[in-house]
N, C-alpha and C positions, 0 to 999 in steps of 0.2 A: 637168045637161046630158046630152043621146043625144049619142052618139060610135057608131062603127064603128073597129074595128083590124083593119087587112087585113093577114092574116099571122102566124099562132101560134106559129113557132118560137121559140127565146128570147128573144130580145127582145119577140116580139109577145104572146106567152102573160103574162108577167110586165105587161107594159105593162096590157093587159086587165084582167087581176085589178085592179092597185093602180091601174086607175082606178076600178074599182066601190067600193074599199075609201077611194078619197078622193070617191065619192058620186055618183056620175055613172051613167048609164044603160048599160051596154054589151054592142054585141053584139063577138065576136072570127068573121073570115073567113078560112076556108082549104079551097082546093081538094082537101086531102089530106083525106078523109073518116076517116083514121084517128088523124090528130093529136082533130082534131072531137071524136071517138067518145069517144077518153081526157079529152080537158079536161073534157064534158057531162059525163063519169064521174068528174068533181072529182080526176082525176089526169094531171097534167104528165105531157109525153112525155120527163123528161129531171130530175136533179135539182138544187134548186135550191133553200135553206133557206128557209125560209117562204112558200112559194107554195102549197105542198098547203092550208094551214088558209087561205088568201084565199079559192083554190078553193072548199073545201066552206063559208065563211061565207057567199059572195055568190052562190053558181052556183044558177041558176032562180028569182031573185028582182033584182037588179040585174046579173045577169053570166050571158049563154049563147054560145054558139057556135053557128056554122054554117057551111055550105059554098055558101049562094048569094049572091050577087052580088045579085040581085033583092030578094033580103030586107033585106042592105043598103043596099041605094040607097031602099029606104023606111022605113027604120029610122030615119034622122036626117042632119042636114046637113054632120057634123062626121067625117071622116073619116084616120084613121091610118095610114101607108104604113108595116109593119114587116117588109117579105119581105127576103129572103136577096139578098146582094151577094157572093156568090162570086168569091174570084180565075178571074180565066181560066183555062182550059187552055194552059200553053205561054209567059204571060206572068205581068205582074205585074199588068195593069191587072184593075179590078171589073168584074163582068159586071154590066147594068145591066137587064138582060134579063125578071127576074120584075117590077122595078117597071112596067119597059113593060106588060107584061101585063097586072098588077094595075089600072093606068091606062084600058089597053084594052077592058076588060072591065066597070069599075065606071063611067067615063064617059058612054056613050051610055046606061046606065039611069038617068042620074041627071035632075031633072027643078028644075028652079028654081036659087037660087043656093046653091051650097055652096063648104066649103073645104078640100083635101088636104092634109093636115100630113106631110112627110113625117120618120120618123125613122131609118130606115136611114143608115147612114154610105154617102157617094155621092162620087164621083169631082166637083171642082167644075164646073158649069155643069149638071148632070143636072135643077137644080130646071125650072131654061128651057126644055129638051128635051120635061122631060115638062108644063111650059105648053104648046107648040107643038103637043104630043100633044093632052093635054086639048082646047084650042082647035078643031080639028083635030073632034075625035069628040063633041064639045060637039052638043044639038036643039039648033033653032033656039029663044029663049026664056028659056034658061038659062044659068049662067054660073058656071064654073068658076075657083077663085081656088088657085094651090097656094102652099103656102110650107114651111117648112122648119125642126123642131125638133129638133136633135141630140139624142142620148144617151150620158150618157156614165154608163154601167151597167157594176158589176165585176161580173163571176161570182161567183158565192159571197157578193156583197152587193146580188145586186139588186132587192130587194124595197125595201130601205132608201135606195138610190140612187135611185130612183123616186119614193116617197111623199117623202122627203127630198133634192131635186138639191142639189148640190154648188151649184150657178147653171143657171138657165134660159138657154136661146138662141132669139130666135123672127129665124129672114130671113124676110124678105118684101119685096112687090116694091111701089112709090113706089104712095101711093092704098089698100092693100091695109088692111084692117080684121083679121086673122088675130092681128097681137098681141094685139088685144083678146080674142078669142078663147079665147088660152093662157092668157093671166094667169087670166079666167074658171074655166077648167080647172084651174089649178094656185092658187086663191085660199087654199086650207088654207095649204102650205107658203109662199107670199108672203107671209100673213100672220105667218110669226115672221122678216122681212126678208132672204129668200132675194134673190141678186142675177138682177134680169130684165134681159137685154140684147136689145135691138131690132137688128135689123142690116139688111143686103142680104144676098141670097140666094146670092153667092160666099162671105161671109166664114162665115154659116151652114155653109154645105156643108165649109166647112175647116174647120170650128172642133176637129171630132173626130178626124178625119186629125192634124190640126197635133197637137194633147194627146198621140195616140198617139204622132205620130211621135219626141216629145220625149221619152214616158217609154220608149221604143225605146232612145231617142238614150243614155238616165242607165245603162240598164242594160248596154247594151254599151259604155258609158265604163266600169264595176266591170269587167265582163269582160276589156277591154283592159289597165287596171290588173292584174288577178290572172295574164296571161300575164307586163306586166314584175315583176310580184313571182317569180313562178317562176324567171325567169332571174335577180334579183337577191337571192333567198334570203328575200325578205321574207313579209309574213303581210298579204295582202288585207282580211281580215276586221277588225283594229286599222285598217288602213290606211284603207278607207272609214266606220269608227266614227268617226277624226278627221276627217275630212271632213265627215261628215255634225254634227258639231256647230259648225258652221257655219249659221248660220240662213239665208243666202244660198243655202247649197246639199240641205241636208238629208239627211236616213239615208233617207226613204222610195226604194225603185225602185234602192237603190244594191247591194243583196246582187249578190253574182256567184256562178257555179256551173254549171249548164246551159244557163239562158238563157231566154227564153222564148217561150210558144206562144199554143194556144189559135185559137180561128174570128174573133178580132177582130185585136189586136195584132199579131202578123205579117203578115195580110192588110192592116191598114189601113195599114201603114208602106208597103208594097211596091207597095198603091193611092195611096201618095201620090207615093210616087219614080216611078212611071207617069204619073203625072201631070203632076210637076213636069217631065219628060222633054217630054212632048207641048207642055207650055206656054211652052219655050224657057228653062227657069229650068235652069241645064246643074248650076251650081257645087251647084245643092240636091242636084240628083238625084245627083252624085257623091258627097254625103259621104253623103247615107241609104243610100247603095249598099252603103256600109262598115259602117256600122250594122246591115243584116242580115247581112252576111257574115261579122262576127262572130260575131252568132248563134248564127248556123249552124256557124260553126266548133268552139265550146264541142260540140254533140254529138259531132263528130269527135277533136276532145283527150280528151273521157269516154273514148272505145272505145280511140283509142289507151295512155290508163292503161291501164284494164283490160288490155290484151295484155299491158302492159310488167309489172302486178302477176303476172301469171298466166305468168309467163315466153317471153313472145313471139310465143304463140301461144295461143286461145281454142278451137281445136278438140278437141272432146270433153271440154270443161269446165264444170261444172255451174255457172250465175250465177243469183244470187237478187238480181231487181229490186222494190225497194219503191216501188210507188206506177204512175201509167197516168195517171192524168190528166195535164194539162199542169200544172194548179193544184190546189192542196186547196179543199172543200169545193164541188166540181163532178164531175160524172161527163161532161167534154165530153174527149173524147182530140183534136182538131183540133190539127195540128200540132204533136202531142206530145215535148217531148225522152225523155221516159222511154220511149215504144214508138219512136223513130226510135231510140235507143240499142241499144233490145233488138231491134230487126228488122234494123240490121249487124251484131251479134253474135250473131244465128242465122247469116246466111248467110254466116258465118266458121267457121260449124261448132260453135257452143256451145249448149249445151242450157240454155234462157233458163227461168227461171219467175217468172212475175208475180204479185206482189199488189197491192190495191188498195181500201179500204173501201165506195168510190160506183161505179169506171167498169170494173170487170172486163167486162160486159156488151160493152159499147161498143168496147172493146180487144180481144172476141175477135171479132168483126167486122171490124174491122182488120186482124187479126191473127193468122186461125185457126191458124195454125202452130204459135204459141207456147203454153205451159205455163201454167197457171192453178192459184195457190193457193187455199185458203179462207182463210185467216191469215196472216201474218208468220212466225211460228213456220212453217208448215208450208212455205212458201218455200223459206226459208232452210236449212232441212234437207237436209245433205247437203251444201253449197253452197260449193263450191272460192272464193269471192267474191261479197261481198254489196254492192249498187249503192246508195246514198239518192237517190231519184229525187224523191218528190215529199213537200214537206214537211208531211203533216197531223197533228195534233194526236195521233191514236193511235200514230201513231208514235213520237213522244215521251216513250210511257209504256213503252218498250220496254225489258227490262235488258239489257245486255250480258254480264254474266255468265252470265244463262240461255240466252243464244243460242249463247254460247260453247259450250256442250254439246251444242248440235244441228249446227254447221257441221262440213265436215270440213278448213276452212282459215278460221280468223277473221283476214280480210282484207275491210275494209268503206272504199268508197269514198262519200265524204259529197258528193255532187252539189248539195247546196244549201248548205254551208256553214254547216250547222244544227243538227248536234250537236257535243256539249262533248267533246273531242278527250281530254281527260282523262280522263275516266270511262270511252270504250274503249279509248285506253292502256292503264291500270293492269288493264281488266278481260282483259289477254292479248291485245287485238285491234292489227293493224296497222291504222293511221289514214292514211288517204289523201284529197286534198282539191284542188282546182284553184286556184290562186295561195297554198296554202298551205307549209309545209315542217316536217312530221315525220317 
């Protein structure tokens, strides 16, 4: 099948590839002539594990890019909504503003019947709006059909979450033929009995809201839990291992530590509690309310340790933070606990330095202020306190006893709960941890 994907940033970049690579025709659309430039140049604007080798397998033979609109509306009938739904400025609701766009622009070129899939995660009722649009900027002649395919794509697995969904979601409106459509699209992975669900185009548009909102919900219930373990002397980390063996409730999404981030997860809870707010649903919106406030609080408890390790005040105190991203195996900083940690504890007066394997880039963008290592080791060098911010895998290969030789205070706060508390014990370090107690 020809497709069109309008919109190259993460999701639409990734979406593109791993359509060519389950066999489909595709062009990817975006006004940013510089994204464009890097994908035709078989490299992503961003990283993300296995999208470079999709890239160079399929680019200028099943897979190009471009930046007109015109090219796309005769390229094929089948077209991809994947542009950016940014929080507002000032609230929590999504800004709906480039799908308008996107709408406004590929519409009146389009010419016979086509259908707009949209897979942006969207505030509920956007699919009808942008009908009314469509409809609206429709020649006379042609006909316009949108419907509505969630994503529910991790960072750092989304190549795999793509060619392999977890379950398909297709809304669409009474009459509409679009399911047929998807399934077509997606017949590789249906065929080893992937689950396809049909819906209406409210339940569609929630389906990824609602998902996030609930692993929101699991993660700031571990958080909660690891504040009353603090006050009750307990250990967080047994505490949700029992829990989580429970097959009711499960280990995944229950670690506590930071808390989390990222350009999805936070914005989509806080799109959803906007939501449920507009729609008269009071008692939702109140408890998601808690939910991020949580959150958010985990980064405020970090900084407060840290003063209280570092004797009550961080001014003119050298801190070595491990990690920038919000998550391992992504260089995306979006609402980071690791640089909101280290950006109040510059402007308390401490001399912060960052390491980071994938998102240094990205975070000095953010964050020109702040101190950039090339390594772990060279971080920590020096370093009155050392922060675990984001938990990747080279991390993990790190000794404590050699580190010990480079710090000038081995004191190391575990922010995700992820190293074996023993092994920097005995290696001379003081161990520190959120719902923990050594």
């Amino acid at each position: 099948m020809k497709m069109t994907v309008i919109g190259t940033g993460y999701l639409g970049a990734t979406h593109a590839a791993c359509m060519a690579y389950l066999g489909h025709e595709v062009l990817g659309v975006d006004s940013e002539i510089g994204k464009v430039e890097a994908l035709n140049g078989s490299r992503a604007p961003f990283f993300e594990p296995g999208l470079d080798p999709l890239l160079h397998r399929h680019l200028g033979e099943t897979l190009n890019f471009s930046d007109s609109y015109n090219e796309a509306a005769n390229f094929a009938n089948v077209h991809f909504l994947c542009v950016g739904t940014p929080q507002q400025d000032g609230n929590f609701s999504a800004d709906i503003s480039q799908l308008r766009d996107a709408v406004s622009k590929l519409v009146p070129l389009l010419r016979g019947h086509h259908t707009i899939i949209g897979k942006s995660t969207v505030p509920v009722g956007t699919a009808a709006e942008l009908q009314k649009l469509a409809d609206a900027l429709c020649v006379p002649g042609s006909a316009i059909d949108i419907a509505w395919n969630p994503e529910f794509v991790r960072e750092g697995f989304a190549v795999a979450d793509t060619v392999r969904p977890s379950r398909i979601v297709v809304g669409q409106r009474p009459g509409s033929q679009a399911a047929n459509i998807v399934r077509e699209i997606y017949t590789t992975p249906l065929d080893s009995g992937m689950p396809f669900i049909v819906t209406d185009l409210a339940t569609a548009e929630l389906a990824k809201g609602a998902s996030n909102a609930f692993l929101g919900t699991k993660i700031s219930f571990a958080n909660a839990m690891a504040e009353v373990c603090e006050a009750a002397g307990a250990d967080v980390v047994q505490l949700t291992e029992i829990m989580g063996y429970d097959d009711r409730i499960g280990y995944k999404y229950l670690g506590s530590g930071l808390g989390f981030g990222g350009g999805c997860l936070p914005k989509d809870v806080r799109g959803f509690i906007a939501r449920a707010g507009e729609l008269g649903a009071n008692d939702a919106y109140a408890f998601l309310r808690e939910v991020d406030s949580i959150n958010t609080r985990r980064r405020e408890r970090m900084v407060t340790m840290i003063t209280k390790m570092m004797g009550g005040t961080v001014l003119g105190g050298k801190i070595a933070i491990l990690g920038c991203a919000f998550k391992p195996d992504t260089d995306d900083v979006r609402d980071s606990p690791a640089l909101d940690v280290a950006g109040q504890l510059l402007m308390k007066g401490a001399r912060v330095t960052l390491y980071d394997p994938q998102a240094m880039a990205n975070a000095r963008r953010a964050y020109p202020a702040l101190s950039f290592a090339h390594s772990a080791e060279e971080a920590v060098a020096g370093a009155d306190l050392v922060v675990y911010a984001t938990d990747w895998g080279e991390f993990h290969h790190l000794k404590p006893h050699a580190l010990r030789d480079l710090v000038s205070t081995p004191i190391i706060i575990d922010g995700r709960n992820a190293l074996d508390p023993w092994e920097w014990l005995s290696a001379g370090w003081t161990y520190k941890a959120m719902g923990r107690n050594f």
